[in-house]
C-alpha positions in Angstrom: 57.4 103.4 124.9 61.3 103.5 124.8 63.4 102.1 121.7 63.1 98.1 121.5 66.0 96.5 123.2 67.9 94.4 119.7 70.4 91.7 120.8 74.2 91.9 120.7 75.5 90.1 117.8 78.7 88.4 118.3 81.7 89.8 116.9 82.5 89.0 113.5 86.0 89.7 112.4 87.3 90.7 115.7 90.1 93.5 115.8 93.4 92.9 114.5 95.3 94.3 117.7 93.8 91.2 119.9 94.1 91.5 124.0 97.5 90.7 125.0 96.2 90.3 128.2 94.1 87.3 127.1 95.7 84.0 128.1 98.1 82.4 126.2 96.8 79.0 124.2 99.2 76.3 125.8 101.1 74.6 123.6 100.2 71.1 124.6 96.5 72.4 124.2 97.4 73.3 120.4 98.9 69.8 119.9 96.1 68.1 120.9 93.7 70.6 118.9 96.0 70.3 115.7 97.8 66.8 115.2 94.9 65.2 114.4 93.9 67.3 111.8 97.7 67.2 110.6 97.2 63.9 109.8 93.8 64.5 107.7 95.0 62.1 104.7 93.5 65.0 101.9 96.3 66.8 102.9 99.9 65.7 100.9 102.5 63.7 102.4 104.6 66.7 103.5 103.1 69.1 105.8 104.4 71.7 108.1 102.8 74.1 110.7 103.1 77.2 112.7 101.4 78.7 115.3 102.2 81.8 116.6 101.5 84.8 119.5 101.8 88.0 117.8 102.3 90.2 121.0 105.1 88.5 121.9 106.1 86.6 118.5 106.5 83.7 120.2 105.8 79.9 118.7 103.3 78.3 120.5 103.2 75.4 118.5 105.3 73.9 115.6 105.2 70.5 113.4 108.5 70.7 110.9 108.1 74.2 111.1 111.3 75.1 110.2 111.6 73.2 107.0 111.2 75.1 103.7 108.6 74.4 101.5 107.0 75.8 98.2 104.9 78.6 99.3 103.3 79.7 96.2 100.8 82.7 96.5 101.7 83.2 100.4 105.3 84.4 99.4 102.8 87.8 98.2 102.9 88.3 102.3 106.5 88.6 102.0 106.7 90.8 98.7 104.1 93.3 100.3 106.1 92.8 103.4 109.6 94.6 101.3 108.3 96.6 99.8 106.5 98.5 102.2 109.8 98.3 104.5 111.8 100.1 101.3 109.0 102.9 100.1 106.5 103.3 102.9 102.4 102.7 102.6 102.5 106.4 101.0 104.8 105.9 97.9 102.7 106.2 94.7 103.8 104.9 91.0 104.2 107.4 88.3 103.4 107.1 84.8 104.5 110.8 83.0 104.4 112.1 79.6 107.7 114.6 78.5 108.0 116.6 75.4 111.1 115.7 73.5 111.4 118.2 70.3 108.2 117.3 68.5 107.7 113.6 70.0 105.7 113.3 73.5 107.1 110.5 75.3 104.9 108.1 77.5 107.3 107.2 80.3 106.3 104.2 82.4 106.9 104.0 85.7 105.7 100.2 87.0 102.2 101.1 87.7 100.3 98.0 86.1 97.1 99.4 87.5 97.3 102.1 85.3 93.8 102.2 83.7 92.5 103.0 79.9 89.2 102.1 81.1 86.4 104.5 82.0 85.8 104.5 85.7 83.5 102.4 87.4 81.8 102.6 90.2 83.3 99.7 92.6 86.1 99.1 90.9 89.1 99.6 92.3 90.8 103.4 92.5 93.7 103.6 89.3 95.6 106.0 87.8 93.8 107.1 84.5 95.3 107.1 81.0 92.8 109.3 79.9 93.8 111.7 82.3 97.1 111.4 81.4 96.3 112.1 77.6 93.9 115.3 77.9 96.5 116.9 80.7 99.3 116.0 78.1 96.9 117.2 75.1 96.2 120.3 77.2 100.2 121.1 77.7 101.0 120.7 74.2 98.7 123.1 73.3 100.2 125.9 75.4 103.1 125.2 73.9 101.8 125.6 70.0 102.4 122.0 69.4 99.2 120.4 67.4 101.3 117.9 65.5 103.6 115.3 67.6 104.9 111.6 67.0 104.4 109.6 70.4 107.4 107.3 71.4 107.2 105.3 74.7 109.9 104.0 77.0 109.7 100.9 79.7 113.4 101.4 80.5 112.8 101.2 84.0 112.6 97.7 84.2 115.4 95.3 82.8 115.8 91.0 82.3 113.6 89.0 80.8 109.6 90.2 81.0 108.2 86.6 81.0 108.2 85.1 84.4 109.6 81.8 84.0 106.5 80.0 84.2 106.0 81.6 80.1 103.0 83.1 78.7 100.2 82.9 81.1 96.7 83.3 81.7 97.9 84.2 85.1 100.1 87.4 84.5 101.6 89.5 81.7 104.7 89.9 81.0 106.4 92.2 83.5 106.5 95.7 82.6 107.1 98.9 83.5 104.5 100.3 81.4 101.3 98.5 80.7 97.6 99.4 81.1 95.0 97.0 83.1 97.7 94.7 83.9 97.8 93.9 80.3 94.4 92.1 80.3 92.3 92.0 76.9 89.2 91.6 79.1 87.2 94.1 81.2 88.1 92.0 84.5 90.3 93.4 87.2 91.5 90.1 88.8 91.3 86.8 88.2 93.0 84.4 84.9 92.8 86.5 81.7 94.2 86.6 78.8 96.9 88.7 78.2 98.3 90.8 75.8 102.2 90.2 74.7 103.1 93.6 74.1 101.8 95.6 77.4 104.0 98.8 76.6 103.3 99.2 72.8 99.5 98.5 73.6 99.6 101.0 76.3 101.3 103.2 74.2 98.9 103.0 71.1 95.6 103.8 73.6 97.7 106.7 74.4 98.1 107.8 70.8 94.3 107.3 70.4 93.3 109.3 73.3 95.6 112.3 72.3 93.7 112.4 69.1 90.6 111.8 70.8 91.8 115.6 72.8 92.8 117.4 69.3 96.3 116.0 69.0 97.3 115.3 65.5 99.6 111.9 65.9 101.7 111.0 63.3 102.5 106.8 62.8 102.2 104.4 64.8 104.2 104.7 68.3 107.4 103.3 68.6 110.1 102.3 71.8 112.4 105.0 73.0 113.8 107.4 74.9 113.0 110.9 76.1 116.6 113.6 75.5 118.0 115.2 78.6 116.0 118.5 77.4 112.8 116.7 77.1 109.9 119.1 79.0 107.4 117.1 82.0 104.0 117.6 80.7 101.7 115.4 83.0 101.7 112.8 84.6 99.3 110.6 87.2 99.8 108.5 90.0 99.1 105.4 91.1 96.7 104.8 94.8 98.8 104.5 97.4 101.2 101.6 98.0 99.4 100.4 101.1 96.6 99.9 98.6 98.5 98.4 96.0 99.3 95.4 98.7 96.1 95.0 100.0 94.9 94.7 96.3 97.4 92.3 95.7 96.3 90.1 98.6 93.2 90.3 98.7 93.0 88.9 95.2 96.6 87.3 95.2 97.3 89.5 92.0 100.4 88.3 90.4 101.0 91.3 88.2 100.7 94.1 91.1 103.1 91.8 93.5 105.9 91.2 90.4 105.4 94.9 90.0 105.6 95.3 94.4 109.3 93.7 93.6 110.7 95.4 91.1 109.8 98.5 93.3 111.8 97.4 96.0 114.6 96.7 93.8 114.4 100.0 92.4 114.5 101.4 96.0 117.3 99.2 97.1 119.5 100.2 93.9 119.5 96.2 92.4 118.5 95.8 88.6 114.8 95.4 88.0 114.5 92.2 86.7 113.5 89.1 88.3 117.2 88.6 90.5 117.2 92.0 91.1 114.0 92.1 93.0 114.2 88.7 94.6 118.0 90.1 96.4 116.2 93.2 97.3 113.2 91.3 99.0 115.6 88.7 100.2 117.8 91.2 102.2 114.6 93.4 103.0 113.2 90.6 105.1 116.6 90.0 106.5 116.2 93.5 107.9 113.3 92.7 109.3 114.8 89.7 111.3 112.6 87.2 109.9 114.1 83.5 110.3 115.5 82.9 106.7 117.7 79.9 107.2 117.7 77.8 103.9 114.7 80.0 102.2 114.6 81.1 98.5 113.0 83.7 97.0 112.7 83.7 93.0 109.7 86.1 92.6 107.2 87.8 93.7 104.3 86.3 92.7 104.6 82.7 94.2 103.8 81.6 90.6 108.0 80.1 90.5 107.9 76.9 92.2 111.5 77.8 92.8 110.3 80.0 96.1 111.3 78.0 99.6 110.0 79.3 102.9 109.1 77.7 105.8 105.8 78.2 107.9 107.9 79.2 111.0 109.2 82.0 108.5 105.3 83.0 107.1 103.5 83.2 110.8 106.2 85.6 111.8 106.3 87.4 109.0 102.7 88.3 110.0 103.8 88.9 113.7 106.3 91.3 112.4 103.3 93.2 110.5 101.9 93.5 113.9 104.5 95.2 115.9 103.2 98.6 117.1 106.8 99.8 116.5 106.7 98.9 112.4 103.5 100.6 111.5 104.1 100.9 107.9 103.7 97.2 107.7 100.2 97.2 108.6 98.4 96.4 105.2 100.0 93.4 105.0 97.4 92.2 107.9 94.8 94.3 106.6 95.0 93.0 102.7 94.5 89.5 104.2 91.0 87.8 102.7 88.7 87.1 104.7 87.3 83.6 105.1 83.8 83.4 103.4 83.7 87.3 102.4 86.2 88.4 100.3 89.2 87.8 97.9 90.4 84.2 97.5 88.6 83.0 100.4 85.4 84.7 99.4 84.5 80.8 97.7 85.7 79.0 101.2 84.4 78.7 104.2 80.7 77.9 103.7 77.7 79.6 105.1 77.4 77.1 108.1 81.6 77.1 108.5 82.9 78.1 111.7 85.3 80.0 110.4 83.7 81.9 108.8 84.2 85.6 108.9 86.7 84.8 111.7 89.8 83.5 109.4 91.7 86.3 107.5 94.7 84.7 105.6 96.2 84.3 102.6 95.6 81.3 99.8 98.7 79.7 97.9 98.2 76.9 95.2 100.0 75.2 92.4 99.3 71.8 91.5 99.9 69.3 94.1 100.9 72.5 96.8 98.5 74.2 99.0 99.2 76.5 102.1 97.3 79.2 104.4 98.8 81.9 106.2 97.0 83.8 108.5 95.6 85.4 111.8 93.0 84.9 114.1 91.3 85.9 117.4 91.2 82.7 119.6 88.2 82.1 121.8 90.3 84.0 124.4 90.7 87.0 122.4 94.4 86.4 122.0 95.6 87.4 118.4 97.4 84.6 116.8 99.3 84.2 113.6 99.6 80.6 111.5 100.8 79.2 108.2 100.0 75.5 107.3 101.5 74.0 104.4 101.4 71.2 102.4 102.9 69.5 99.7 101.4 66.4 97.1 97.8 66.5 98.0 96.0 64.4 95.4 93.0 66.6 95.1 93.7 70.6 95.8 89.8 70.9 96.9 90.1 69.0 99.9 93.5 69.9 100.8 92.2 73.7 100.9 89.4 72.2 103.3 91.7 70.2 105.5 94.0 73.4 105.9 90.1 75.5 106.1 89.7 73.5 109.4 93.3 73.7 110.3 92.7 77.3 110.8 89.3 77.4 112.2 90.7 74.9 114.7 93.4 78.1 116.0 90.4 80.6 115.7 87.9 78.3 118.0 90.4 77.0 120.7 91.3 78.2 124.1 93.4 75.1 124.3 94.6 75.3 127.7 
């Protein structure tokens, strides 16, 4: 008459902290697991590997490891990485509206998740423009004011606001005020089209929505600047910059992670354009004692073929976001896809895949460059970082499966 007895299900997605009392994976055991597979001929004619322990962030295994290659979407790891070294998982993005004489001034602040869109159930948590309108609609009125001109100013951010790649389905220009990341769609991530003129169209569904509260707006809005004497009315503030980098990825967003630079150039007192932010990152990860030697960051996105790292550099990076002692670091593990379920690797790792559910790591492509960088749990239970990448591949499909297997490989072995 007791409860039925169900089966233990394995574990799926085993704990990021691992057993560092599990045995270590030898490193002739990795050889043998991996060189074959390193030789799979979808993959291009340069590759490069890393295999790492994260309790003690030391290589296990390496194949011209130390050689920097294009990383394209993996450099995000290192963009979340800075920034959450120079603000903290707390720091939130303001947008604000001031009262200048008898102009409100919409003052950006970098959020490009700031949202004009009516909230949707399972969509992801954004500042509201909305809110930001009736709040501001609500302080003019305590202050007599029915009749304003709205002005709006993306100071904040400097240098060019096309990324080099030019206009692109694949980000907006970069700017300190925009709403929805400057898509014309309703998607949240993902290729879009993109408007050219993120702050004025930000601006303008501000204008409409203070009208929409009572506000009498006069013209149309127009770029500027808020006096020394100008009054705070509102303002709202974006989630939480932990949330921001798992956001960005989980769905290797381009827009958040240019926006996750300029940040950290703000924060490390270097202009917030495109060479500001890339010294700011660079020196952040210096900090961090990361193994730099001949790497190049251009951007934050991944999107500038420009970006050199090495795979030696990306596992430890993911080490480093592991250490007990640097805490705030942690969302750069936990923003990782995971293989089969979610993000970029939601479309991998088929339902008979044995990696699936197991593999968290992140995606990078451009044409003719694929690379994963990851963790797993090992068959041992020892946590393990990786980055494989690859350079040339004549079909980008079954390069991402080669590298697929490359890390289901690390996930499955004991290799001793």
């Amino acid at each position: 008459g007791g409860a039925p007895v169900r089966p233990a299900a394995p574990p799926v997605l085993a704990g990021l902290g691992g057993r560092a009392t599990a045995p270590l994976p030898a490193r002739e055991g990795l050889a043998g697991a991996l060189e074959g597979l390193l030789k799979d001929g979808a993959l291009g004619a340069q590759t490069s590997a890393a295999v790492v322990d994260v309790a003690t962030g030391q290589q296990l295994y390496g194949a011209d490891q130390d050689t920097p290659y294009t990383p394209a979407s993996t450099i995000k790891t290192a963009t979340a990485a800075a920034a959450l070294a120079a603000l903290g998982p707390d720091h939130r993005i303001e947008t604000t509206a001031v009262a200048d004489g008898d102009t409100v001034v919409l003052v950006g602040g970098g959020d490009p998740t700031l949202t004009a869109r009516p909230a949707k159930e399972g969509a992801p948590a954004a500042a509201s423009l909305k809110e930001l309108a009736d709040a501001t609609a609500r302080g003019l009125k305590e202050r007599g004011k029915g009749r304003v001109k709205v002005a709006y100013d993306a100071s904040r951010y400097s240098g060019p606001a096309l990324h080099p790649i030019g206009p692109n389905e694949n980000i907006a220009p970069v700017s300190a005020l925009m709403v929805d990341e400057g898509r014309l769609d309703d998607s949240d991530h993902g290729p879009a089209d993109r408007t050219t003129d993120p702050a004025g169209d930000a601006a303008r569904k501000f204008a409409g929505m203070l009208r929409d509260a009572g506000v009498d707006v006069d013209g149309d809005p127009a770029a500027g600047r808020a006096g020394d004497k100008a009054e705070r009315l509102a303002s709202v503030s974006s989630p939480p910059l932990s949330a921001l980098v798992e956001r960005t990825l989980t769905n290797s967003d381009n827009d958040i992670a240019e926006a996750l630079a300029r940040q950290t150039a703000l924060a490390s007192g270097q202009p917030a354009d495109f060479e500001g932010a890339a010294r700011a990152v660079t020196a952040r990860l210096e900090k961090l004692g990361l193994p730099l030697s001949g790497a190049r960051i251009a951007d934050g996105s991944g999107l500038d073929r420009a970006d050199h790292v090495s795979a030696a550099f990306l596992a430890g990076l993911l080490a480093r976001a592991a250490d007990p002692a640097r805490p705030e670091l942690r969302p750069v593990l936990t923003g990782l896809p995971v293989a089969g379920f979610s993000g970029t690797l939601s479309g991998r790792y088929g339902a008979d895949a044995a990696g699936r559910g197991l593999v968290r790591a992140k995606t990078g492509t451009l044409t003719g460059v694929n690379t994963l960088s990851g963790t797993v749990v090992d068959a041992d239970g020892r946590l393990l970082s990786f980055a494989f990448m690859t350079t040339g591949a004549a079909s980008g499909e079954a390069a991402q499966g080669a590298l697929d297997r490359l890390a289901t490989t690390v996930a499955g072995c004991g290799c001793r």
